[in-house]
PASEBA-1860 file (N, C-alpha, C; in nm, 3 decimals):
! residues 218
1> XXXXXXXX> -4.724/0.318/0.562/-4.670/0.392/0.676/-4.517/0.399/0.663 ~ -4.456/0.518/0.708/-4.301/0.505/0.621/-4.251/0.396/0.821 ~ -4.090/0.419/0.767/-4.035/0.312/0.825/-3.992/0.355/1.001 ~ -4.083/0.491/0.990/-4.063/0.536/1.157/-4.138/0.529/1.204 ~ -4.269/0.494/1.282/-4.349/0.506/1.329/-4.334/0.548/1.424 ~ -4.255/0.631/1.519/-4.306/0.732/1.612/-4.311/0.847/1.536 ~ -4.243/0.897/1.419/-4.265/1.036/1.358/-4.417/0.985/1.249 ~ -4.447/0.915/1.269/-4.603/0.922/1.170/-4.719/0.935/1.264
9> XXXXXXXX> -4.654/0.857/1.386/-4.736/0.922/1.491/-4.756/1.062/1.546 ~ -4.645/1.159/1.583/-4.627/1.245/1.580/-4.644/1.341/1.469 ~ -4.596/1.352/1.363/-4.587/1.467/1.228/-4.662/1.426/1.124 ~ -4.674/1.301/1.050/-4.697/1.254/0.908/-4.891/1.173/0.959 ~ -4.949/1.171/1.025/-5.031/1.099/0.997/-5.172/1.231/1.023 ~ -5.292/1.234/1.003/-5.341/1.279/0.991/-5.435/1.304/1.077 ~ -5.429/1.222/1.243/-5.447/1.261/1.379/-5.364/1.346/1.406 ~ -5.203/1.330/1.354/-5.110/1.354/1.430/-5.118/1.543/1.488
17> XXXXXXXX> -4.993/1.593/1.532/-4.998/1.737/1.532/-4.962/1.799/1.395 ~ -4.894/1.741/1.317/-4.852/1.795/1.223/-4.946/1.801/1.086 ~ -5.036/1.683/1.109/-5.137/1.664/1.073/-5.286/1.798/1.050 ~ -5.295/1.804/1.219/-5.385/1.875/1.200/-5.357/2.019/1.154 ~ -5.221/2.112/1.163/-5.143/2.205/1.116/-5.152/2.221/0.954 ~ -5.180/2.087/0.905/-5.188/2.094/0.746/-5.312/2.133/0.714 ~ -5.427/2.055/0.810/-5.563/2.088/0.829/-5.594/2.229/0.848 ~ -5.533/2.278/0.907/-5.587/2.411/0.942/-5.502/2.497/0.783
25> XXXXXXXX> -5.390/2.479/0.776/-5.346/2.528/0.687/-5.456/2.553/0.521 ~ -5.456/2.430/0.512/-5.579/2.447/0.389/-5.737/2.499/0.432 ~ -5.764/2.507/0.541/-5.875/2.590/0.624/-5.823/2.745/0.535 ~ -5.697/2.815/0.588/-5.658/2.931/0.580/-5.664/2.982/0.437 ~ -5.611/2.859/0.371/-5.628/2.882/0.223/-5.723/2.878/0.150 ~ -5.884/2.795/0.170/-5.994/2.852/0.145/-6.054/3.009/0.159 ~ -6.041/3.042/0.332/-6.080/3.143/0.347/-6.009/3.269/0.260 ~ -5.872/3.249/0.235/-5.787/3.313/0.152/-5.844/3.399/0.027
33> XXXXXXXX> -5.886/3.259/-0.046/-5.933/3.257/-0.194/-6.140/3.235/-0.162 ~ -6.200/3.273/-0.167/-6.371/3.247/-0.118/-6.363/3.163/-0.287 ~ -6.334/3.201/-0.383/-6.393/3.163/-0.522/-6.285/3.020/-0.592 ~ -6.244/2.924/-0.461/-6.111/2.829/-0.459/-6.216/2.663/-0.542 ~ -6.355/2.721/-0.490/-6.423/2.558/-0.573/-6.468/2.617/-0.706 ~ -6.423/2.725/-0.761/-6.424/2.711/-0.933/-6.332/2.761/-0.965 ~ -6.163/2.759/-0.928/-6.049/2.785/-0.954/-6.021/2.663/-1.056 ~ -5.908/2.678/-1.169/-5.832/2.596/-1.194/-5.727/2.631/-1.103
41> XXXXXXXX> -5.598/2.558/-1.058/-5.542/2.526/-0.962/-5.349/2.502/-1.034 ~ -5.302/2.492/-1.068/-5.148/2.440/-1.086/-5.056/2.460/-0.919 ~ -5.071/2.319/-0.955/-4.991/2.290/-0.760/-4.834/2.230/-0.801 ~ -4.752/2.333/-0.795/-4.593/2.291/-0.824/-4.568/2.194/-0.689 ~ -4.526/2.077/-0.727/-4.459/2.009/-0.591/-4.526/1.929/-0.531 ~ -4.682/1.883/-0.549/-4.734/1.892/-0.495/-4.811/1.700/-0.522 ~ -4.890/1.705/-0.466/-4.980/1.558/-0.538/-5.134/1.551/-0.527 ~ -5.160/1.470/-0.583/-5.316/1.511/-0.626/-5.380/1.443/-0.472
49> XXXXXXXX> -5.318/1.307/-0.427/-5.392/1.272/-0.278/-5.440/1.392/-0.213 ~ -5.329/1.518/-0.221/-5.332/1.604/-0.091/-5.485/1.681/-0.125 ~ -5.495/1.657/-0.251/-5.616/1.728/-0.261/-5.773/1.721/-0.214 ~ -5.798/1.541/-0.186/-5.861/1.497/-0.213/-5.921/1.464/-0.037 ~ -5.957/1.569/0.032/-6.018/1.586/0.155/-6.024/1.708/0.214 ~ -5.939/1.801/0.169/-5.974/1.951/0.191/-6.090/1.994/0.194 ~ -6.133/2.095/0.260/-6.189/2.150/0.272/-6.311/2.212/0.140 ~ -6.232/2.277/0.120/-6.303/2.358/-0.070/-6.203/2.248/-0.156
57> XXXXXXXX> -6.226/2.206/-0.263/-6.139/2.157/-0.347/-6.168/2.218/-0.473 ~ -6.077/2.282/-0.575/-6.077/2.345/-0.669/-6.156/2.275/-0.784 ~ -6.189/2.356/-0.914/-6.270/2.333/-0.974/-6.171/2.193/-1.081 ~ -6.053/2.223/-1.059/-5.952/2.145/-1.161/-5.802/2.193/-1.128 ~ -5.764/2.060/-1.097/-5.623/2.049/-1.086/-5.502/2.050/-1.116 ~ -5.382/2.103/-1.126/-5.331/2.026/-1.249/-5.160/2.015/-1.137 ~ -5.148/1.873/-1.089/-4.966/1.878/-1.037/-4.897/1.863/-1.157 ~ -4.757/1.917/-1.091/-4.678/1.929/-1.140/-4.560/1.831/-1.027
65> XXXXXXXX> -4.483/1.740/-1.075/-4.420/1.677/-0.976/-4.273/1.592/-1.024 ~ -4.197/1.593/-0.981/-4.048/1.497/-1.032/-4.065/1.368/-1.025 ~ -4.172/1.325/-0.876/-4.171/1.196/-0.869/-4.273/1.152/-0.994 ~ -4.276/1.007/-0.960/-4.365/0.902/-1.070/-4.537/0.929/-1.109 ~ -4.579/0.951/-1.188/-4.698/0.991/-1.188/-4.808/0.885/-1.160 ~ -4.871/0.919/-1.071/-5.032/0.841/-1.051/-5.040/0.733/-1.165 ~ -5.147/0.644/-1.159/-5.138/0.584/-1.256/-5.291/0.592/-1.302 ~ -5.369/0.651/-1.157/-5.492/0.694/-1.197/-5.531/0.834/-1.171
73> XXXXXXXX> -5.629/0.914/-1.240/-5.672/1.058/-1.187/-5.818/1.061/-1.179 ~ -5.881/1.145/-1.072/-5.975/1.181/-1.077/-6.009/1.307/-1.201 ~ -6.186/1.291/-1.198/-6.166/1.362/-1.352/-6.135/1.527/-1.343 ~ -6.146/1.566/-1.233/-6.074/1.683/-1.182/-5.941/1.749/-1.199 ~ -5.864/1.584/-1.171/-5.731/1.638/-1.167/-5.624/1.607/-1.306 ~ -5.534/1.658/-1.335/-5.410/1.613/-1.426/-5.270/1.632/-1.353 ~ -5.170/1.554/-1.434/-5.067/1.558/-1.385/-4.942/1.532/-1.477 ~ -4.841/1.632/-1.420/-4.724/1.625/-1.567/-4.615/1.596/-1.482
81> XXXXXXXX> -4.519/1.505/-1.538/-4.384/1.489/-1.489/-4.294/1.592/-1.507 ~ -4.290/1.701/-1.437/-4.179/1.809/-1.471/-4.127/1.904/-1.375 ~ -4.033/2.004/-1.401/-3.968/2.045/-1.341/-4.004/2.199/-1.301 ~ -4.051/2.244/-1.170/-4.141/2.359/-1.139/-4.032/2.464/-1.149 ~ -3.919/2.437/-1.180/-3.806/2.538/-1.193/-3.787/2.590/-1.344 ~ -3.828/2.496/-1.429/-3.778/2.486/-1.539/-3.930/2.425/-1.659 ~ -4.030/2.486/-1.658/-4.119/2.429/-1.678/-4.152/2.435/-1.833 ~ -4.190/2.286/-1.899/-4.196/2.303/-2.052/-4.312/2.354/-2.101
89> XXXXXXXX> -4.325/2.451/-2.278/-4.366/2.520/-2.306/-4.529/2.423/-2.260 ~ -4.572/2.331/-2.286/-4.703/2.286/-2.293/-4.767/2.350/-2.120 ~ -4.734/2.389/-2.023/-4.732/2.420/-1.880/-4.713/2.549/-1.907 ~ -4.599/2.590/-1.923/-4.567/2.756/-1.881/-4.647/2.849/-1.998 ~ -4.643/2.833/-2.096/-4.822/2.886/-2.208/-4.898/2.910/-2.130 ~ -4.975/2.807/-2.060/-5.066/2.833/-1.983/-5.105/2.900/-1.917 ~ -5.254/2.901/-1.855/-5.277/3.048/-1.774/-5.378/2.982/-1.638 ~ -5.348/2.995/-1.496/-5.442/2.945/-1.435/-5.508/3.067/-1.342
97> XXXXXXXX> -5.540/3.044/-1.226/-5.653/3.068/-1.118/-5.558/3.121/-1.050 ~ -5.503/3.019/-0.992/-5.435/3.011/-0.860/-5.303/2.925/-0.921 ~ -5.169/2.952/-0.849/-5.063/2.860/-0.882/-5.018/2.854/-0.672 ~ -5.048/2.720/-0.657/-5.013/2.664/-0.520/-4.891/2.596/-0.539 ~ -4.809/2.579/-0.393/-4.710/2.561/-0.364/-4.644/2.524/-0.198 ~ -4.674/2.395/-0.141/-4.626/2.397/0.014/-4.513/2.251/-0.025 ~ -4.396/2.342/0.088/-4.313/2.255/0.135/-4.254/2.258/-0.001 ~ -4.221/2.325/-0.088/-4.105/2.284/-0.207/-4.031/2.372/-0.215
105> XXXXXXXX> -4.043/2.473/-0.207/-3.949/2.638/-0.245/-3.811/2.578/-0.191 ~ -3.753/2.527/-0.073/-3.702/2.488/0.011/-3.645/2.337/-0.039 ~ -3.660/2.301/-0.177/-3.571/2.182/-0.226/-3.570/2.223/-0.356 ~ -3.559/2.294/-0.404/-3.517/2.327/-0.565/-3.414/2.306/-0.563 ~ -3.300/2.397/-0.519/-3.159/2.369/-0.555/-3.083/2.473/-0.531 ~ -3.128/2.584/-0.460/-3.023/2.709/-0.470/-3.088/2.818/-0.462 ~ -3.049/2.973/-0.476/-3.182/3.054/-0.492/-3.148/3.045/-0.647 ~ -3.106/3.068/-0.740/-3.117/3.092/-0.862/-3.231/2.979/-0.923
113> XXXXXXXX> -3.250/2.860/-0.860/-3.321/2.809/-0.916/-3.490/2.799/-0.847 ~ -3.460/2.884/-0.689/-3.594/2.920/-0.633/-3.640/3.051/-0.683 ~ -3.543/3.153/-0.752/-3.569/3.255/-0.803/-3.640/3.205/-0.999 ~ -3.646/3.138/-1.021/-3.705/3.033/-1.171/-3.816/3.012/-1.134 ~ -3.834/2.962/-0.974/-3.992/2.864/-0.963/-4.075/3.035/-0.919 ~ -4.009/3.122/-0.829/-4.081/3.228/-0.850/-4.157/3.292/-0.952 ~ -4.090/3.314/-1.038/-4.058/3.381/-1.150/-4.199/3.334/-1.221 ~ -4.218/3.203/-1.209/-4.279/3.125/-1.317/-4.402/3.147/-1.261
121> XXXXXXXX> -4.437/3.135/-1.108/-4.553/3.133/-1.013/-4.583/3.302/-1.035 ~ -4.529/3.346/-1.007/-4.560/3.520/-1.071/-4.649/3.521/-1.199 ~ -4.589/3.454/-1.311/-4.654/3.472/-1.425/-4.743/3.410/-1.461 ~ -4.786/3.248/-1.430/-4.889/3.189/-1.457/-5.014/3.202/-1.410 ~ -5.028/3.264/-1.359/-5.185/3.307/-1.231/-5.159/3.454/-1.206 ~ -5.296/3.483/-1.172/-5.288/3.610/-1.152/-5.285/3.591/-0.909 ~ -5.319/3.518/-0.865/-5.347/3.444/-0.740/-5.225/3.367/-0.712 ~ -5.152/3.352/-0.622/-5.078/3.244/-0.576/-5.047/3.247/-0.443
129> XXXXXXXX> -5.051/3.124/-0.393/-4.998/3.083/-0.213/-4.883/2.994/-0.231 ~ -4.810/3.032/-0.168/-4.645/2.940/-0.183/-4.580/2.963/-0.024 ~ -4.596/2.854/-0.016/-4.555/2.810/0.152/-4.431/2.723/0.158 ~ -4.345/2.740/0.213/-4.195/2.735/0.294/-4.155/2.736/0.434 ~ -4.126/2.652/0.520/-4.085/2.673/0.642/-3.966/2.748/0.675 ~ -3.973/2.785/0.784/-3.884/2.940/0.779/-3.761/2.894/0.844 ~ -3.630/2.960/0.817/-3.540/2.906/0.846/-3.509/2.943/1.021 ~ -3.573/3.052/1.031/-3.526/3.097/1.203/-3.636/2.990/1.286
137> XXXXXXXX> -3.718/2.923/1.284/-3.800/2.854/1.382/-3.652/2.734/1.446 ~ -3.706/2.723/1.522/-3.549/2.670/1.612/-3.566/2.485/1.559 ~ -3.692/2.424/1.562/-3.731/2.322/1.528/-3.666/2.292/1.340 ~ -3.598/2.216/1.285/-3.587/2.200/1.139/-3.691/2.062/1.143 ~ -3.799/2.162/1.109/-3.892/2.123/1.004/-3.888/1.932/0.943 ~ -3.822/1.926/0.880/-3.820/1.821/0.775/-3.727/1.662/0.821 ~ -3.640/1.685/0.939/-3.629/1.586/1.069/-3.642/1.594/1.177 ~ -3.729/1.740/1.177/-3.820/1.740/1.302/-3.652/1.743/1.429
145> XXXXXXXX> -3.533/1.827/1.404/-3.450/1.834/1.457/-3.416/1.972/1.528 ~ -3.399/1.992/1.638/-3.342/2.156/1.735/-3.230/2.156/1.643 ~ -3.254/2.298/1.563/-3.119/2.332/1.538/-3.026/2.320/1.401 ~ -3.089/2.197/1.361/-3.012/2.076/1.272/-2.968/2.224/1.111 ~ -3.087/2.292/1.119/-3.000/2.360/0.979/-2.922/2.479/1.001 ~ -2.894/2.470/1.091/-2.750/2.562/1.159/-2.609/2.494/1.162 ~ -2.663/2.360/1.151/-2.504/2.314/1.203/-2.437/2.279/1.028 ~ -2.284/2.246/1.031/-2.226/2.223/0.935/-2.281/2.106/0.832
153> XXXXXXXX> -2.241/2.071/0.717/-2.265/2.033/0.624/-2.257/1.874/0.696 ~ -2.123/1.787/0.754/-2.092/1.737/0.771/-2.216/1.653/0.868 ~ -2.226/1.753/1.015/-2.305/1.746/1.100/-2.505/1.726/1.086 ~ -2.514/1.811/0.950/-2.616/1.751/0.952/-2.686/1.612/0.869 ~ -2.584/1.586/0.769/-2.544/1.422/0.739/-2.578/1.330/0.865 ~ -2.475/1.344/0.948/-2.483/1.261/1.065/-2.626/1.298/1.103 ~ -2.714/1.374/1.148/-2.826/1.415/1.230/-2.921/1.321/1.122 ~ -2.915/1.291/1.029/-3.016/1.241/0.870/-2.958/1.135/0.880
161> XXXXXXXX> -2.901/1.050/0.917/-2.878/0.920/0.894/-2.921/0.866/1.047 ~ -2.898/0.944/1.141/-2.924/0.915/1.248/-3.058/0.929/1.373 ~ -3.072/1.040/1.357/-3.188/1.157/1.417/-3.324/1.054/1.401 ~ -3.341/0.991/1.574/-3.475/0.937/1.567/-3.613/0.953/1.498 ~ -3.579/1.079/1.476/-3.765/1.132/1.404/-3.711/1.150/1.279 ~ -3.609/1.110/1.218/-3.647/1.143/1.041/-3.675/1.036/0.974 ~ -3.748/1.065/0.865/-3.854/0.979/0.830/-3.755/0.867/0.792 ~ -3.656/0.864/0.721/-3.627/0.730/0.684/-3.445/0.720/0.741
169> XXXXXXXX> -3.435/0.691/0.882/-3.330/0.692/0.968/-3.256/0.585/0.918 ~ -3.142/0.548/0.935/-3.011/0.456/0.917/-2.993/0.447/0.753 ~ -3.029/0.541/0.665/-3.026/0.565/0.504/-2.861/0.583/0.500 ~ -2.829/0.522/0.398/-2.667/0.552/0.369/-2.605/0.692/0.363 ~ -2.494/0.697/0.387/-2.415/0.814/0.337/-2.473/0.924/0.267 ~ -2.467/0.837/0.154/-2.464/0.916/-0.014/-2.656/0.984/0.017 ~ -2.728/0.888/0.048/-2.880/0.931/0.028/-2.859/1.051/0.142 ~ -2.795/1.024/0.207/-2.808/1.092/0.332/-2.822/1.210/0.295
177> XXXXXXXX> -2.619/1.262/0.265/-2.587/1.367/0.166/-2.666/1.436/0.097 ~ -2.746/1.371/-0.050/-2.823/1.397/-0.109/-2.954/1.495/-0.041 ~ -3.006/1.458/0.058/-3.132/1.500/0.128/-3.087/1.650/0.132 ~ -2.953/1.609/0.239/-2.918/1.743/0.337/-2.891/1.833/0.228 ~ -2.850/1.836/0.128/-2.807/1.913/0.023/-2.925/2.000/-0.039 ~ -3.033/1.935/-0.080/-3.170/1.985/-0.164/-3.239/2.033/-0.064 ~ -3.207/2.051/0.067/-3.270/2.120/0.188/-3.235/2.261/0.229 ~ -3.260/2.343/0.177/-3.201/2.480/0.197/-3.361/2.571/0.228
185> XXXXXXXX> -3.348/2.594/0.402/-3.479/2.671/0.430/-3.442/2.812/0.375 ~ -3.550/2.893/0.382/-3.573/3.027/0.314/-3.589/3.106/0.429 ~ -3.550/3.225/0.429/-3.547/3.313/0.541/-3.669/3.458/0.479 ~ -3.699/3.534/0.599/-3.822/3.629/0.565/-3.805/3.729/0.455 ~ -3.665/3.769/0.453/-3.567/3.866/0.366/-3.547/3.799/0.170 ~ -3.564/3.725/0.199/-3.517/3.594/0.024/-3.616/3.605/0.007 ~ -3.773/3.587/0.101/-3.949/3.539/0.045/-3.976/3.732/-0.001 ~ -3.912/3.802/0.071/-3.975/3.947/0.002/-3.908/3.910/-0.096
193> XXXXXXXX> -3.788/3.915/-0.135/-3.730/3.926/-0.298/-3.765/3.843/-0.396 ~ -3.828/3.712/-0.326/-3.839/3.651/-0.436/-3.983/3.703/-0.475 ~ -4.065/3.721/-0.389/-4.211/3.757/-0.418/-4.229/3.905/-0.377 ~ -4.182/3.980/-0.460/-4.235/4.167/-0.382/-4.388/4.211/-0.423 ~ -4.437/4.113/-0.506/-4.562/4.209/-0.482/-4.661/4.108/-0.411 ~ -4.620/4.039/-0.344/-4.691/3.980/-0.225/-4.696/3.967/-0.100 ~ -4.813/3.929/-0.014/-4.827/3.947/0.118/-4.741/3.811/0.165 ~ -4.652/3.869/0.280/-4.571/3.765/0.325/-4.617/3.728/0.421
201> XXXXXXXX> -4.724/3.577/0.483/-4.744/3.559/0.578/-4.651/3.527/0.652 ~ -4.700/3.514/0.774/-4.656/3.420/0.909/-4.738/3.349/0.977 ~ -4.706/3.179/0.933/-4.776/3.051/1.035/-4.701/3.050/1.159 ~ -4.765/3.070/1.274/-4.673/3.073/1.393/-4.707/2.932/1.475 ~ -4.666/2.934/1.574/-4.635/2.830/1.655/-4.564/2.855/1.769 ~ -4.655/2.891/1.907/-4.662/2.909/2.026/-4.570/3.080/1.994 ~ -4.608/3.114/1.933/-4.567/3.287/1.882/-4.470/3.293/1.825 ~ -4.395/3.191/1.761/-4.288/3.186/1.712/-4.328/3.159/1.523
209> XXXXXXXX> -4.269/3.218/1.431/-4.310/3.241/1.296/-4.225/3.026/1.289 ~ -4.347/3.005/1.220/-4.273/2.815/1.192/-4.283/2.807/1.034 ~ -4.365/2.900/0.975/-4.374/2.864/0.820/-4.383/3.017/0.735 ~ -4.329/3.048/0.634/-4.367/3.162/0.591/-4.440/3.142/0.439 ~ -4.550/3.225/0.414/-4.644/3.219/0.321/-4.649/3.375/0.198 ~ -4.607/3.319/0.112/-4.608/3.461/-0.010/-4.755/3.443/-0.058 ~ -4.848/3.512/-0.041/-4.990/3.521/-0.102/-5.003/3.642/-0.190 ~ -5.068/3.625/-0.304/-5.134/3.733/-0.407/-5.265/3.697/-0.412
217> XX> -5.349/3.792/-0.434/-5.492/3.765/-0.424/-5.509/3.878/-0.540 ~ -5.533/3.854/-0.590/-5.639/3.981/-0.727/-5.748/4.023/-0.700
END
């Protein structure tokens, strides 16, 4: 359980609200794809847990992730230590089903380097869902803060070291920094350019757009 427990109560646990939002989310993404339990799958960003209670689960997996790799896999799944921006030839060769994507577009590093993870999700699949929380929802997403990615560079440091609901509150300076930096939401205008020949959803929330979704379907 991370080191907040009112935001795991609230967002991160799998009663929670934020919880069941993920639930429904992969609901949407079955119905999306009908042919998703004999897909191969390449999930940029992503981890193999998330897979492993859904709804439909694909025929074969394969993350792609920066952090530390599993130390075990189901025989379903694989997993490579690498970079969804910058992906090495043994990965980008490849050819899948579907190339999935939630909650990462939005920490690459810039658009030039969200315009790379596009690029790459374009070409490896003929299918892809790539989900991003949207920058106009008034709520920021990721400390669960009113506002927080409007305000200055400075200001939202302070809100990340401080801000009751983020996941890991009283973090130093520098980590702080670090977070607020690799946090750059995506707006509706950047998801057409980066993805034009796809359908740009909208996850709403009490009528308000809270997540935006680039889908291709073949």
């Amino acid at each position: 359980m991370p080191r907040n427990s009112l935001r795991f109560r609230l967002v991160d646990s799998p009663d929670s609200f934020g919880g069941k939002r993920r639930a429904q989310r992969a609901a949407w993404l079955s119905q999306t794809f009908p042919q998703l339990a004999d897909m191969t799958v390449l999930d940029l960003g992503g981890r193999v847990g998330s897979w492993t209670d859904v709804p439909v689960r694909p025929a074969h997996v394969h993350v792609v992730n920066l952090e530390p790799l599993p130390a075990e896999l189901p025989d379903w799944a694989e997993a490579d230590h690498a970079d969804a921006c910058a992906l090495p030839d043994s990965i980008a060769s490849r050819r899948y089903d579907l190339v999935f994507s939630n909650s990462v577009l939005e920490h690459v590093g810039g658009h030039e380097q969200r315009r790379r993870m596009a690029e790459a999700i374009r070409t490896l699949a003929p299918n892809h869902w790539v989900q991003t929380p949207y920058r106009y929802f008034p709520i920021e997403p990721h400390w669960v803060a009113p506002g927080m990615q409007f305000l200055p560079v400075p200001a939202r440091v302070a809100v990340a070291r401080k801000w009751p609901l983020a996941y890991t509150p009283g973090k130093s300076w520098e980590a702080a920094m670090k977070q607020v930096l690799t946090t750059e939401l995506v707006g509706r205008a950047e998801m057409r350019y980066l993805f034009p020949d796809s359908e740009i959803r909208a996850e709403r929330l009490l009528g308000m757009t809270k997540s935006l979704i680039a889908v291709r379907s073949a």
